[in-house]
VOPAGU-2260 file (C-alpha; in pm, 1 decimal, decimal comma):
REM VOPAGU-2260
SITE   aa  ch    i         X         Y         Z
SITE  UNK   A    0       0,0       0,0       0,0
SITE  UNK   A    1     268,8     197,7     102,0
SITE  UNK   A    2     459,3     185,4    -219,4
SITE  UNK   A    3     125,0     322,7    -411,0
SITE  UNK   A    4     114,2     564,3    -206,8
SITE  UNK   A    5     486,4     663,9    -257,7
SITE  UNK   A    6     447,3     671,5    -635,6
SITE  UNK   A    7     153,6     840,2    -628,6
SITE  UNK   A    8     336,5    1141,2    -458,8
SITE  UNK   A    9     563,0    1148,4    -691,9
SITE  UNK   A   10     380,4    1193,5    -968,6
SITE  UNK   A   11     230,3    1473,8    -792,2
SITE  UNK   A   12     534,8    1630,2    -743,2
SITE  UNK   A   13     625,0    1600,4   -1096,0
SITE  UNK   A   14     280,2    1755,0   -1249,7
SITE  UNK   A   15     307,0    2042,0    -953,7
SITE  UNK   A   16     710,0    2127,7   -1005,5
SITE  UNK   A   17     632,5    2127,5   -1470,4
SITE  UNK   A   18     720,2    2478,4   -1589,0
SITE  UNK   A   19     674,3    2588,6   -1933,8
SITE  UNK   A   20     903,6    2385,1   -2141,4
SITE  UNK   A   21     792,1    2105,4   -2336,5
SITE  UNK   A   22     984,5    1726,5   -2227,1
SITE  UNK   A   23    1158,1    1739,8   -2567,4
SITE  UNK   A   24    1346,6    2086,2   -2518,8
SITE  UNK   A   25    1541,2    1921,7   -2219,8
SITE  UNK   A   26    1773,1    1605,2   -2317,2
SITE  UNK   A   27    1745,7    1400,2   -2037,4
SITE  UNK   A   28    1522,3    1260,1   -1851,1
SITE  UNK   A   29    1428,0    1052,2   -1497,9
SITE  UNK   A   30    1129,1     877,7   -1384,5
SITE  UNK   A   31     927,9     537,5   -1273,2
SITE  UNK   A   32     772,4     224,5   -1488,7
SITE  UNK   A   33     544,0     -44,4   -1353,1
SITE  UNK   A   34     504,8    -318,1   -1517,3
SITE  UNK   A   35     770,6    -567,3   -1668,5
SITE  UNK   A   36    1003,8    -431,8   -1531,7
SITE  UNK   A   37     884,3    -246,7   -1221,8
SITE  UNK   A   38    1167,7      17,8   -1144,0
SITE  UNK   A   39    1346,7     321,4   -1301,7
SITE  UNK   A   40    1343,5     475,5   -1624,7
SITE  UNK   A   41    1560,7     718,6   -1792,5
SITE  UNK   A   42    1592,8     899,1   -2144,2
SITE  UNK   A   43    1894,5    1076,5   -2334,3
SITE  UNK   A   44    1802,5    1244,6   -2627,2
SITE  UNK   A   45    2082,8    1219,2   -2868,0
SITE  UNK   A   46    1920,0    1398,6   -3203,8
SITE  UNK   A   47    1579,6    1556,2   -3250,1
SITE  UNK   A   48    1421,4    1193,7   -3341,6
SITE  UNK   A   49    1696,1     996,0   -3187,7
SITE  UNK   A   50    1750,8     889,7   -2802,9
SITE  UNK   A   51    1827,7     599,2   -2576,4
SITE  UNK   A   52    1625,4     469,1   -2311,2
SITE  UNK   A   53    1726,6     277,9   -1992,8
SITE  UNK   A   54    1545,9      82,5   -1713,9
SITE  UNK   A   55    1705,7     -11,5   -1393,4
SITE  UNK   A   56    1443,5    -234,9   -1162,0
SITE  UNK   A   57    1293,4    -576,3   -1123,5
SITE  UNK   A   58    1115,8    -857,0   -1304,8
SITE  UNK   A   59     892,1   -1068,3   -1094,9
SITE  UNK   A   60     829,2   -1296,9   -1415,9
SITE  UNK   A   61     894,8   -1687,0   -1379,1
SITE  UNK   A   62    1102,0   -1833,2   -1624,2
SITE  UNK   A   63     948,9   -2158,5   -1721,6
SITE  UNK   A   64    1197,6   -2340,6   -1508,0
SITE  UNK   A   65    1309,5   -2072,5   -1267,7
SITE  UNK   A   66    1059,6   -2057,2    -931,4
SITE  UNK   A   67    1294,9   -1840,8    -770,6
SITE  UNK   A   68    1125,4   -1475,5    -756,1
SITE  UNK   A   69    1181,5   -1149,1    -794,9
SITE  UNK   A   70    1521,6   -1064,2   -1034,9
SITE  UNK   A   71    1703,0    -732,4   -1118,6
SITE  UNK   A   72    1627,2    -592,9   -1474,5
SITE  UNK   A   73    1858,0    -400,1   -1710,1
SITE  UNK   A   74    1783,9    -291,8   -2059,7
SITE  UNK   A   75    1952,1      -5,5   -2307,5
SITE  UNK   A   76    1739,0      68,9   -2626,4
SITE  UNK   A   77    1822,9     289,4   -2923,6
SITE  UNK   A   78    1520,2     466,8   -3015,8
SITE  UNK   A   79    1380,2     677,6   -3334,7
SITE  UNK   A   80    1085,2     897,8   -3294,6
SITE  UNK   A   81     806,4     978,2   -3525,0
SITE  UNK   A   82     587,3    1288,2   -3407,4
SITE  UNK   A   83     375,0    1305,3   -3687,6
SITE  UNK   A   84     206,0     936,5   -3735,3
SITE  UNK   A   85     -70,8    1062,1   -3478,4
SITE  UNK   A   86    -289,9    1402,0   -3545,4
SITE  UNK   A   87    -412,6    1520,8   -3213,3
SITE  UNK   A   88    -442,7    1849,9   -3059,8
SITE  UNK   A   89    -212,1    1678,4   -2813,6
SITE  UNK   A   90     149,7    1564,8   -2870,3
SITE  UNK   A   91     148,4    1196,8   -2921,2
SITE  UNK   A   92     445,7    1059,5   -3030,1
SITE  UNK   A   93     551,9     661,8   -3166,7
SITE  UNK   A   94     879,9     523,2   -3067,3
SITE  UNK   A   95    1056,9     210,6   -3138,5
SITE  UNK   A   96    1415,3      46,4   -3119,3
SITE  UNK   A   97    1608,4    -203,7   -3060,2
SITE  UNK   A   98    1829,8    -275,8   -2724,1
SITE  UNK   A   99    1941,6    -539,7   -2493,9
SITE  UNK   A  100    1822,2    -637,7   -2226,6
SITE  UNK   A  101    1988,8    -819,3   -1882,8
SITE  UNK   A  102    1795,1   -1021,4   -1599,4
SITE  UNK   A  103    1987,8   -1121,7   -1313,2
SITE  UNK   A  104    1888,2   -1472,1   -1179,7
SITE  UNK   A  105    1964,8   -1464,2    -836,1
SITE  UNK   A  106    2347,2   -1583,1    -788,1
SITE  UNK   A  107    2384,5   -1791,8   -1118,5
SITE  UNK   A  108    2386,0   -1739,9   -1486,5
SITE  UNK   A  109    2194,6   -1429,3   -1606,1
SITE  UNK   A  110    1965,6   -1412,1   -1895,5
SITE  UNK   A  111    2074,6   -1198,9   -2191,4
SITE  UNK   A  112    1842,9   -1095,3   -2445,6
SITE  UNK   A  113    1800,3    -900,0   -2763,1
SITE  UNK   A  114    1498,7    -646,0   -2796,0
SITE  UNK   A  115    1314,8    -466,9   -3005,9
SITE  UNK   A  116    1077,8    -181,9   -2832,3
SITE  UNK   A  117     774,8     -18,9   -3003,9
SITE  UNK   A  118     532,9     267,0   -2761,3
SITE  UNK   A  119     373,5     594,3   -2778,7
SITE  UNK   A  120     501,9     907,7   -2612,5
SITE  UNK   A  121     233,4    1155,4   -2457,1
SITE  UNK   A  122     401,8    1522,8   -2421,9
SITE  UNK   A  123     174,5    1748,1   -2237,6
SITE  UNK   A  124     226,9    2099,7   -2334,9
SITE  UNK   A  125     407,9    2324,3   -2179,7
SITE  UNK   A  126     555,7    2046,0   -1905,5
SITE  UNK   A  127     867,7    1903,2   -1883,6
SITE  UNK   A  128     752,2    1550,5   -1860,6
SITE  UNK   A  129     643,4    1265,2   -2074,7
SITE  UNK   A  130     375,3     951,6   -2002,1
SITE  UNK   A  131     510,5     626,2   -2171,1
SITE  UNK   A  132     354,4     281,4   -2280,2
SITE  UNK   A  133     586,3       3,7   -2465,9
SITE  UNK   A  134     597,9    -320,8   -2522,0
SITE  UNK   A  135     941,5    -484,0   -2561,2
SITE  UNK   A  136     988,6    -880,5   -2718,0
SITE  UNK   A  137    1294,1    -998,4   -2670,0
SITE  UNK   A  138    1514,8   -1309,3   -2766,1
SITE  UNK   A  139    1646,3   -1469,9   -2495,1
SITE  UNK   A  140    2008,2   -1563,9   -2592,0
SITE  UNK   A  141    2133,7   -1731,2   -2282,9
SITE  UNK   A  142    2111,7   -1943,5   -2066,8
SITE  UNK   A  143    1866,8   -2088,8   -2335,2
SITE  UNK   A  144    1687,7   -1968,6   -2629,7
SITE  UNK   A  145    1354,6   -1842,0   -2606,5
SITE  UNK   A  146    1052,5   -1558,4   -2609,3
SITE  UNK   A  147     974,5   -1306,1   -2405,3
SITE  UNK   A  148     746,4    -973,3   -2363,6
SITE  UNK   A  149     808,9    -652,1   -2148,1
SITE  UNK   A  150     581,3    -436,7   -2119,5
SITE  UNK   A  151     560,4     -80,5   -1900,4
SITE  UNK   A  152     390,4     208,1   -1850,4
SITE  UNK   A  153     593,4     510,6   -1653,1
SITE  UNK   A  154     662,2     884,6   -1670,6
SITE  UNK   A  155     972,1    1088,3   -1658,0
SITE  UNK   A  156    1057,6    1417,5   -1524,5
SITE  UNK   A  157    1333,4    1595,2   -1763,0
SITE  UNK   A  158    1589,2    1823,8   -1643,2
């Protein structure tokens, strides 16, 4: 309850603290996801349709023959932008990439993977913040081969 409450909060901080200056005009940015992975999230905008994106937290998915819990999560994506696919009065914008991605098991082996990453962007106007939803499959490259899907939502304050 306690960690709801926590993100909550800082959400609130983030929507009270936005001055005028769109997420975009800033190059990086800091935030939260939930989802798969649950944890941080961070942006560095290397061009104007160019950036990578990073996310620092943990998976509580089971591997089909790993019981063992919660794992730390690490992924880097490359990411192009296109910010005219949707028409909207607000700033929508489609991203999508490809990265890596790196799941600690708990003491053993790791998992290494190869992603690709497609999502929308919401800018609000005239905040320094962006909403994010992606979805991420990736192929698992060690300690076997196989499928998986991330998928986050999260927001991110940018400084």
């Amino acid at each position: 309850m306690m960690k709801h409450f926590y993100l909550i909060a800082i959400a609130l901080c983030l929507l009270l603290t936005a001055q005028e200056s769109g997420a975009q005009d800033r190059k990086f940015g800091l935030g939260a996801m939930l989802g798969e992975p649950t944890g941080l999230s961070a942006k560095l905008w290397t061009s104007g349709n160019n950036a990578l994106a990073f996310g620092l937290g943990w998976s509580t998915y089971h591997h089909r023959h790993d019981n063992r819990g919660t794992r730390i999560h690490a992924h880097m994506d490359y990411l192009w932008h296109s910010f005219d696919t949707i028409q909207s009065e607000e700033q929508f914008v489609i991203h999508y990439g490809v990265g890596a991605r790196f799941k600690d098991r708990g003491g053993d082996s790791g998992s290494l993977a190869i992603r690709g990453v497609g999502g929308v962007n919401w800018l609000p106007r005239n905040t320094p913040i962006d909403i994010f939803l992606e979805l991420a499959p990736s192929l698992e490259l060690t300690p076997s081969t196989g499928f998986g899907l991330d998928a986050a939502l999260g927001a991110r304050y940018y400084f």
